[in-house]
LOKEVO-955870 format. One record per residue: x, y, z of N, C-alpha, C in turn; residue number from 1. Coordinates in nm, 3 decimals. Layout:
! LOKEVO-955870
X; Y; Z; X; Y; Z; X; Y; Z; NUM $
...
This chain:
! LOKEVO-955870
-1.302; 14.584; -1.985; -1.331; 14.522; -2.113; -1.253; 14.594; -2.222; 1 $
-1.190; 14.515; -2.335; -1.114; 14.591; -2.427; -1.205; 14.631; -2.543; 2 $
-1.160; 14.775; -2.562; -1.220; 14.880; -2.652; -1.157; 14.788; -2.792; 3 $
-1.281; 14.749; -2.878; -1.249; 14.714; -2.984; -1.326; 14.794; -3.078; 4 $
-1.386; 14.894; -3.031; -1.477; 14.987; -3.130; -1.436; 15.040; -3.253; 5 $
-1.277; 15.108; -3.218; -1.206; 15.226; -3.334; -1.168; 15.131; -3.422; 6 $
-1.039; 15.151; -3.463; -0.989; 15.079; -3.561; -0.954; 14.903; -3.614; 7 $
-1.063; 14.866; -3.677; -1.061; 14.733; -3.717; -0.948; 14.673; -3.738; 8 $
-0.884; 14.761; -3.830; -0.743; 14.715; -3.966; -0.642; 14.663; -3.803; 9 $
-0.678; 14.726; -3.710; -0.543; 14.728; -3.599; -0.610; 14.585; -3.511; 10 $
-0.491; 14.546; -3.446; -0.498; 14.388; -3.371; -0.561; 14.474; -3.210; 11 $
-0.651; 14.441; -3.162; -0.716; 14.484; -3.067; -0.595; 14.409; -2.930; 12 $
-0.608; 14.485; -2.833; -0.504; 14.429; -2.689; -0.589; 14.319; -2.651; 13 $
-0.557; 14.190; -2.595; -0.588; 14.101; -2.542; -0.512; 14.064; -2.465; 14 $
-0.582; 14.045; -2.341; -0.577; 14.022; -2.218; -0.583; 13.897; -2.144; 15 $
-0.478; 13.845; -2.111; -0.525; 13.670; -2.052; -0.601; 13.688; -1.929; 16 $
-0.684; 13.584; -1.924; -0.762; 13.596; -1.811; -0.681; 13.598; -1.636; 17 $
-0.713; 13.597; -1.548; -0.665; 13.618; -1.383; -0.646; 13.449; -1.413; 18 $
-0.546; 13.399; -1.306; -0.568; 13.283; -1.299; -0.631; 13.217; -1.135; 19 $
-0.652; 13.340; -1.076; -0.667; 13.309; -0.938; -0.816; 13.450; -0.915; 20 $
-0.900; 13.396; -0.957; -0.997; 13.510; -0.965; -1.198; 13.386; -0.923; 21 $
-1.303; 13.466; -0.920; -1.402; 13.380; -0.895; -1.471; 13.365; -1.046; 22 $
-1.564; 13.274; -1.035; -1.639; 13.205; -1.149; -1.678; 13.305; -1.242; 23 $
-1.762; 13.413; -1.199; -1.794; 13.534; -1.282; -1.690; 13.618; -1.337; 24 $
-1.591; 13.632; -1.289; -1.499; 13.735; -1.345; -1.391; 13.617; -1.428; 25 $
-1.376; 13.482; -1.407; -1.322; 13.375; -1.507; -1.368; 13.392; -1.614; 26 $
-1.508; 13.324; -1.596; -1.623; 13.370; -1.786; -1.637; 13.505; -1.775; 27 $
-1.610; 13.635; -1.734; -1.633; 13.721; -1.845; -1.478; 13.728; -1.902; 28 $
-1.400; 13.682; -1.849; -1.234; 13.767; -1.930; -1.199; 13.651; -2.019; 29 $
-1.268; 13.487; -1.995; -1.242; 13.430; -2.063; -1.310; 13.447; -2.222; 30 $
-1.446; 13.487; -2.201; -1.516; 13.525; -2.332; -1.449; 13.656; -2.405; 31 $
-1.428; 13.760; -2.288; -1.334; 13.882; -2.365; -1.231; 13.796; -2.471; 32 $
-1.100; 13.741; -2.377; -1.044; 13.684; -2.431; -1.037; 13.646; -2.597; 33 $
-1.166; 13.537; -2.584; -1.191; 13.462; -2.717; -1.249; 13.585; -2.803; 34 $
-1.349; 13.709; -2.769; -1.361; 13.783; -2.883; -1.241; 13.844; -2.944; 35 $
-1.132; 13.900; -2.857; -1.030; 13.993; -2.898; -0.962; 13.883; -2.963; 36 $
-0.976; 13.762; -2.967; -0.872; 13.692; -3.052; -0.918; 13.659; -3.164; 37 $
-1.062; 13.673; -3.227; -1.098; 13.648; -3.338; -1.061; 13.844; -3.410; 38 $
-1.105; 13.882; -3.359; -1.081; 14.050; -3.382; -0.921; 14.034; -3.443; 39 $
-0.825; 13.954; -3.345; -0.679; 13.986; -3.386; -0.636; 13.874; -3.544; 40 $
-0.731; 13.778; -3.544; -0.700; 13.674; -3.648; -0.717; 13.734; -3.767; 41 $
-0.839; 13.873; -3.775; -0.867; 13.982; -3.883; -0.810; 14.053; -3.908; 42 $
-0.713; 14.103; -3.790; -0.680; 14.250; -3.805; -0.551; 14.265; -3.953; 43 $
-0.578; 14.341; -3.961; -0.463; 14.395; -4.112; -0.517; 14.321; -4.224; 44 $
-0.610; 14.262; -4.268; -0.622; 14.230; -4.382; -0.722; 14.288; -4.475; 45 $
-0.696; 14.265; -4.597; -0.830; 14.340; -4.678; -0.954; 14.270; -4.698; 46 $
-1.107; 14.336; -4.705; -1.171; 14.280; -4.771; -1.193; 14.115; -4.847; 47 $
-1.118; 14.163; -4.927; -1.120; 14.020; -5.017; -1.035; 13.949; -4.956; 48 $
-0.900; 13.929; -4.865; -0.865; 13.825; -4.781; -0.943; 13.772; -4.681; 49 $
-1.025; 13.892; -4.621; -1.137; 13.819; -4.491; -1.196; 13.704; -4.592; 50 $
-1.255; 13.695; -4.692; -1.316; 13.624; -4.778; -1.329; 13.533; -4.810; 51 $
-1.177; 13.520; -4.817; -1.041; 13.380; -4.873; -1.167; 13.251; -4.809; 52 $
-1.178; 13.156; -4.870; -1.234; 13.020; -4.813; -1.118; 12.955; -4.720; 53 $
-1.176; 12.897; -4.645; -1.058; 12.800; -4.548; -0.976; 12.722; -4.653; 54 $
-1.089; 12.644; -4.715; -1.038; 12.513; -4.813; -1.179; 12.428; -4.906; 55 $
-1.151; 12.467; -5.013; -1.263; 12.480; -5.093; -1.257; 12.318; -5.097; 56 $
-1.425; 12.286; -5.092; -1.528; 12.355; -5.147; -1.570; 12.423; -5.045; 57 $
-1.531; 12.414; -4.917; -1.601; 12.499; -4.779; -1.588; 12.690; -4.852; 58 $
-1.714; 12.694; -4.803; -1.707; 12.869; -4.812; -1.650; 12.927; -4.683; 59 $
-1.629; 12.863; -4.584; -1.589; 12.907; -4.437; -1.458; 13.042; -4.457; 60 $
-1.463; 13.151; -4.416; -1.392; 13.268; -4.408; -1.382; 13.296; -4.310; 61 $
-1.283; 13.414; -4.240; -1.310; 13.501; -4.140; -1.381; 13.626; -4.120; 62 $
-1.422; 13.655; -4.274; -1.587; 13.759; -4.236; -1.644; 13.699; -4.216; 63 $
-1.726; 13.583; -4.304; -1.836; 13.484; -4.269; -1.844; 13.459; -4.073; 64 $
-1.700; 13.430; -4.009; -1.696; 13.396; -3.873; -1.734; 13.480; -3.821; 65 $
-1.680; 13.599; -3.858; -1.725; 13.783; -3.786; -1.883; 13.759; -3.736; 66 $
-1.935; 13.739; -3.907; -2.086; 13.788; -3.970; -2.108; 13.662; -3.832; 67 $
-2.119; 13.522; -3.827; -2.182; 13.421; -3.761; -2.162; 13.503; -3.602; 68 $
-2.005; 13.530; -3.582; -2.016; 13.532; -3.411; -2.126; 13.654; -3.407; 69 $
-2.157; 13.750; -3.493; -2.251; 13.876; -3.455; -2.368; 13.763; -3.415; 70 $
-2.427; 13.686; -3.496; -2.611; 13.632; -3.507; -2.556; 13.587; -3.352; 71 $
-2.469; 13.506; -3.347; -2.449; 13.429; -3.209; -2.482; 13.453; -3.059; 72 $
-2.389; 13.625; -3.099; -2.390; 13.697; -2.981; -2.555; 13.739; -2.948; 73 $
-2.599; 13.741; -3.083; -2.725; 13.805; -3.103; -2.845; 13.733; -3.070; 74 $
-2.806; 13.622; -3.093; -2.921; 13.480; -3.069; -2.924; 13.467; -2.884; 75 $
-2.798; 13.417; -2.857; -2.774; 13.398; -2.693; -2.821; 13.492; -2.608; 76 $
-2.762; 13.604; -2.599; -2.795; 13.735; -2.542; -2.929; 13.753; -2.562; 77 $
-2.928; 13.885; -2.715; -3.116; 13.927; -2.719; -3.188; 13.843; -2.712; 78 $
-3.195; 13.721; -2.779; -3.314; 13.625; -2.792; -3.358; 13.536; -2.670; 79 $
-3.217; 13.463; -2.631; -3.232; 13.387; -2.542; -3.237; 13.448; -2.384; 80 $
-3.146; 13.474; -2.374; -3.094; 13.564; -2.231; -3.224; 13.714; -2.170; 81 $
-3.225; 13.763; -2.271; -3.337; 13.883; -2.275; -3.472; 13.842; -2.273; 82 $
-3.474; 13.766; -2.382; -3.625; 13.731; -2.467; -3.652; 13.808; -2.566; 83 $
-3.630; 13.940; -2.664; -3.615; 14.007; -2.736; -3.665; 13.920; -2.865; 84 $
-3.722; 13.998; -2.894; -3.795; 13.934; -3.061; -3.667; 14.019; -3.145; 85 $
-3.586; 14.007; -3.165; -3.496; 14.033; -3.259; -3.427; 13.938; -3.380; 86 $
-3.449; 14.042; -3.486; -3.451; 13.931; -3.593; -3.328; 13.884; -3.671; 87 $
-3.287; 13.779; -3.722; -3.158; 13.769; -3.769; -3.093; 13.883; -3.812; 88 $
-2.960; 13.908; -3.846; -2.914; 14.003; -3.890; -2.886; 13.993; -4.017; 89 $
-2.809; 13.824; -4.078; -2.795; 13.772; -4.202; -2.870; 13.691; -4.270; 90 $
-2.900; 13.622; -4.175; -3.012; 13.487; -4.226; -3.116; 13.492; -4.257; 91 $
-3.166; 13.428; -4.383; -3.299; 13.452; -4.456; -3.344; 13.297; -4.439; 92 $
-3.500; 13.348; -4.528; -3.555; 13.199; -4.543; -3.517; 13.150; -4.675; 93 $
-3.405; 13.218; -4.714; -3.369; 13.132; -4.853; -3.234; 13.096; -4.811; 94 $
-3.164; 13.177; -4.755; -3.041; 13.104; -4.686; -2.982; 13.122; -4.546; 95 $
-3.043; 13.048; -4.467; -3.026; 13.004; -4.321; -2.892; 13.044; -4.242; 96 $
-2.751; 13.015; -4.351; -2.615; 13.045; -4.317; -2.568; 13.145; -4.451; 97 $
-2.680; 13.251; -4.426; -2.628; 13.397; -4.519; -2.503; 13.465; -4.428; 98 $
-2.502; 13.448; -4.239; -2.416; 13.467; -4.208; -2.256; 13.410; -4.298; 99 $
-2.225; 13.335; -4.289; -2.159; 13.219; -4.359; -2.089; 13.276; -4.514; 100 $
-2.173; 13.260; -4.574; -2.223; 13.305; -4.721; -2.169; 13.457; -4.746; 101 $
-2.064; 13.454; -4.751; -2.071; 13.601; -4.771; -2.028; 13.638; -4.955; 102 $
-2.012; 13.770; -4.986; -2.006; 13.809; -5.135; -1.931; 13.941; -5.131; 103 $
-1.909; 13.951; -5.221; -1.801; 14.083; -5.296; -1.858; 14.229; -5.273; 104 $
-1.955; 14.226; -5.207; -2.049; 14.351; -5.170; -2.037; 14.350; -5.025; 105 $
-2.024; 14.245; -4.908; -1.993; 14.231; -4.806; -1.850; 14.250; -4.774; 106 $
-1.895; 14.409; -4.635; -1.725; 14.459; -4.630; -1.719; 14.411; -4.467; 107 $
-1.638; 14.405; -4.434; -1.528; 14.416; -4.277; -1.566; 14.491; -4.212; 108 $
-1.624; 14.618; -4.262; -1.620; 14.763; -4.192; -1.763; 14.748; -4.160; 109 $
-1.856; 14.675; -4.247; -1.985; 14.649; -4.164; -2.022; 14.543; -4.085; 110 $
-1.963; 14.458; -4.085; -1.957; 14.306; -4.006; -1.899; 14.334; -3.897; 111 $
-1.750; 14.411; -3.864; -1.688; 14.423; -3.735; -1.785; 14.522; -3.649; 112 $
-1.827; 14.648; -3.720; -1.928; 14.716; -3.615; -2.075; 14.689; -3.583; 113 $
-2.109; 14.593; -3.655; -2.256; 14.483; -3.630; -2.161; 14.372; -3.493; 114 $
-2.095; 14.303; -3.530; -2.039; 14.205; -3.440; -2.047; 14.307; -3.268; 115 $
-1.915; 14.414; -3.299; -1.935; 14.527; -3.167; -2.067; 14.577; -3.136; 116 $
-2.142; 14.620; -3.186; -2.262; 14.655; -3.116; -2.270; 14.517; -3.062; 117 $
-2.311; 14.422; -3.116; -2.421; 14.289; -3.043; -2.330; 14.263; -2.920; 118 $
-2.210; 14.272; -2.929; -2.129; 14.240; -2.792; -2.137; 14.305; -2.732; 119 $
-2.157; 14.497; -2.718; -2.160; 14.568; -2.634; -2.318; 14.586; -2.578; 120 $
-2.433; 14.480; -2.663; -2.578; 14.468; -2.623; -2.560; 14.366; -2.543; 121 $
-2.445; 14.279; -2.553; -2.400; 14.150; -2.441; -2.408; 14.197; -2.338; 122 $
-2.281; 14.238; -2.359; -2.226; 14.298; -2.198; -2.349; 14.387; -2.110; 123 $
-2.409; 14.435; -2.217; -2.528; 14.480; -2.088; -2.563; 14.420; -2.044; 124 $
-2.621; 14.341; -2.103; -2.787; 14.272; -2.064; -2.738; 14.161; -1.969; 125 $
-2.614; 14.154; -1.984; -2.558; 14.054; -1.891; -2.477; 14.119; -1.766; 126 $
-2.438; 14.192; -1.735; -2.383; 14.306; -1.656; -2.393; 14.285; -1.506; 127 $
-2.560; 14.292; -1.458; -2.622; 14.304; -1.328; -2.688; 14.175; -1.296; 128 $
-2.676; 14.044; -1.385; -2.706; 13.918; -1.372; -2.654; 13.839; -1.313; 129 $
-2.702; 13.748; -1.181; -2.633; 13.644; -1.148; -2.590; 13.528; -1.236; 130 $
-2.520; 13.438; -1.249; -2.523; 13.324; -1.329; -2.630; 13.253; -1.335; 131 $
-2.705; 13.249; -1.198; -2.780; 13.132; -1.223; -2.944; 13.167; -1.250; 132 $
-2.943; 13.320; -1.320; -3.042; 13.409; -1.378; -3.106; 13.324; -1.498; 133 $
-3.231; 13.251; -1.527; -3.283; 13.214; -1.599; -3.307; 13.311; -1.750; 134 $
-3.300; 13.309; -1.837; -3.331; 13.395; -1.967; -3.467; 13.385; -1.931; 135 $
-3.504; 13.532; -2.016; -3.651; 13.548; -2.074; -3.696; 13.435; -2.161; 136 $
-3.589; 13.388; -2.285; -3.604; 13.366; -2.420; -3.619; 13.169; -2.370; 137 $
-3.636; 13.091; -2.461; -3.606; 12.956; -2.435; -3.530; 12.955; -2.606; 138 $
-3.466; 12.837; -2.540; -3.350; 12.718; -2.601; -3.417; 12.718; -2.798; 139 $
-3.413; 12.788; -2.924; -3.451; 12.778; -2.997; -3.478; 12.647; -3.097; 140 $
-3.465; 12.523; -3.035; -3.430; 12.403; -3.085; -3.468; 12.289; -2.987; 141 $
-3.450; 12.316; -2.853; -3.549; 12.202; -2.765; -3.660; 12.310; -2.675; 142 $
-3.656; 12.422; -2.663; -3.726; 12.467; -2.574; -3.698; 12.463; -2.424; 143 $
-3.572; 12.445; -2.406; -3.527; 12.480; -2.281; -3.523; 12.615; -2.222; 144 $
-3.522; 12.685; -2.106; -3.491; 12.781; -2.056; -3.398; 12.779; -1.972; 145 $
-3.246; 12.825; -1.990; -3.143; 12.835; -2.009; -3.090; 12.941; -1.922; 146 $
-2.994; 12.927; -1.827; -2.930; 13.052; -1.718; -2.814; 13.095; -1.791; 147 $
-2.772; 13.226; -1.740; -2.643; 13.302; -1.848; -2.491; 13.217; -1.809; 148 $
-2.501; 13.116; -1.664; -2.369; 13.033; -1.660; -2.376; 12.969; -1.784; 149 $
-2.486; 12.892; -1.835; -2.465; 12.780; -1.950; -2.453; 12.895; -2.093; 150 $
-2.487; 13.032; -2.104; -2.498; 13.129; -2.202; -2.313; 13.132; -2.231; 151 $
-2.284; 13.177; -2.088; -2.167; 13.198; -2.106; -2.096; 13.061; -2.117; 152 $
-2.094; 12.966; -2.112; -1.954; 12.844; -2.132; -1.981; 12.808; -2.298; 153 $
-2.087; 12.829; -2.308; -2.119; 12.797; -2.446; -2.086; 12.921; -2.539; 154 $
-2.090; 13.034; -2.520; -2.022; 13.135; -2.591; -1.897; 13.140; -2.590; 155 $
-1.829; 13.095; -2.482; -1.667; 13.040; -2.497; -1.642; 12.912; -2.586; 156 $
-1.721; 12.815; -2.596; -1.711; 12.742; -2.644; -1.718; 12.718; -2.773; 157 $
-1.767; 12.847; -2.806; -1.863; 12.865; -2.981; -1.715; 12.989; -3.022; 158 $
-1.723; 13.069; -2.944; -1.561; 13.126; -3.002; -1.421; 13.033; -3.004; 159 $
-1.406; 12.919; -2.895; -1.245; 12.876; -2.939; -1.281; 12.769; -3.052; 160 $
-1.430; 12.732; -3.057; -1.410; 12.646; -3.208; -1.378; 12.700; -3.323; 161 $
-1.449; 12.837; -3.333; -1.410; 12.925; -3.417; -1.296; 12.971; -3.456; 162 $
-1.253; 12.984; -3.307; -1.122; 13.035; -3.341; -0.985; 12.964; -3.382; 163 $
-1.034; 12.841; -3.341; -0.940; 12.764; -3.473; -0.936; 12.738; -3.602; 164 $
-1.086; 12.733; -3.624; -1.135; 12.744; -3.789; -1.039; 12.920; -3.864; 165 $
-1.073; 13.013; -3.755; -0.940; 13.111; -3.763; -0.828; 13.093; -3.798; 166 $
-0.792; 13.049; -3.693; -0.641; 13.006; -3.701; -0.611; 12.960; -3.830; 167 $
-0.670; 12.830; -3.870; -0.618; 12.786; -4.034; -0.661; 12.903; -4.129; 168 $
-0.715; 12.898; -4.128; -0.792; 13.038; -4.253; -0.685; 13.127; -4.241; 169 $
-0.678; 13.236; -4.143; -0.499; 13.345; -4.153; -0.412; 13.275; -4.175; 170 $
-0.372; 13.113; -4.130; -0.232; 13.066; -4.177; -0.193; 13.036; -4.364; 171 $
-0.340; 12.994; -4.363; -0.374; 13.007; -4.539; -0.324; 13.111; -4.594; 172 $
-0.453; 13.209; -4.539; -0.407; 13.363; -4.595; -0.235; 13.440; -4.616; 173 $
-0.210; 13.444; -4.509; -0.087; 13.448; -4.529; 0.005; 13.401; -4.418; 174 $
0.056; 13.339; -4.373; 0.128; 13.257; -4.317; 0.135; 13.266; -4.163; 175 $
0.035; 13.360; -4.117; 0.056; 13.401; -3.962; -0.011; 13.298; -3.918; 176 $
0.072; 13.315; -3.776; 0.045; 13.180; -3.685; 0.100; 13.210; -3.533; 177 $
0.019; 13.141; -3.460; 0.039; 13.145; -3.334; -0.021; 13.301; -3.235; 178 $
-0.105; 13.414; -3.265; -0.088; 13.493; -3.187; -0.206; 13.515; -3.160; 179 $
């Protein structure tokens, strides 16, 4: 798994997945994958560029994405996957997408190591699990109880949407593209 702990400002190594490998080791390098590439859509910028809106009136940023993939990781995993009474990290009852929402007091340096912990609380709790391991937690919206195969395609699925909402946002920012 790639060490994205130390230095934020720097583009973390990403790794393409095996192309000839089994189901479990596909979804975990494919989810690696998609985190180290939101990590790299951040890397080198300041503060107030993570910030930048996609395209106003949207508030959509790439801290805001940081701040969301942390609750995400945090929702799927602790809540669902575990069962863990753990409580939002951003979201209030006055604003639901405080992830989202971010402000001039909200830095990079606390969003990227909130995001890393909840992923490295992932990777545990998911570690010694078969796929077809039922969660503690149920489905927060129908009440399903949910195995970590559907945890994981849907956490891939919730990073490459993202990570195109990425993609435009850095090409905005400043003109990078493609990596």
């Amino acid at each position: 798994m790639p060490d994205m702990t130390t230095d934020h400002t720097a583009a973390p190594e990403r790794v393409y997945p095996a192309t000839t490998t089994g189901e479990r080791q596909a979804l975990d390098q494919w989810l690696e994958f998609h985190r180290s590439t939101l990590a790299i859509k951040c890397a080198g910028l300041t503060d107030e560029q993570l910030r930048t809106p996609a395209v106003p009136p949207s508030e959509l940023n790439l801290l805001g994405l940081v701040r969301h993939m942390a609750e995400v990781e945090r929702g799927w995993f602790r809540k669902v996957l575990a069962g863990e009474e753990a409580p939002w990290l951003y979201a209030t009852d006055e604003d639901d997408d405080r992830d989202i929402h971010t402000t001039d007091e909200d830095t990079y340096e606390e969003a990227y190591a909130t995001w890393q912990a909840e992923i490295a609380h992932a990777r545990a709790l998911a570690a010694d699990r078969s796929l077809d391991d039922l969660g503690a937690g149920a489905h927060h919206r129908t009440g399903d109880l949910i195995n970590l195969r559907w945890i994981y395609v849907h956490m891939i699925e919730e990073y490459a949407r993202h990570n195109g909402h990425a993609d435009l946002i850095r090409e905005r920012i400043d003109g990078s593209v493609g990596f």
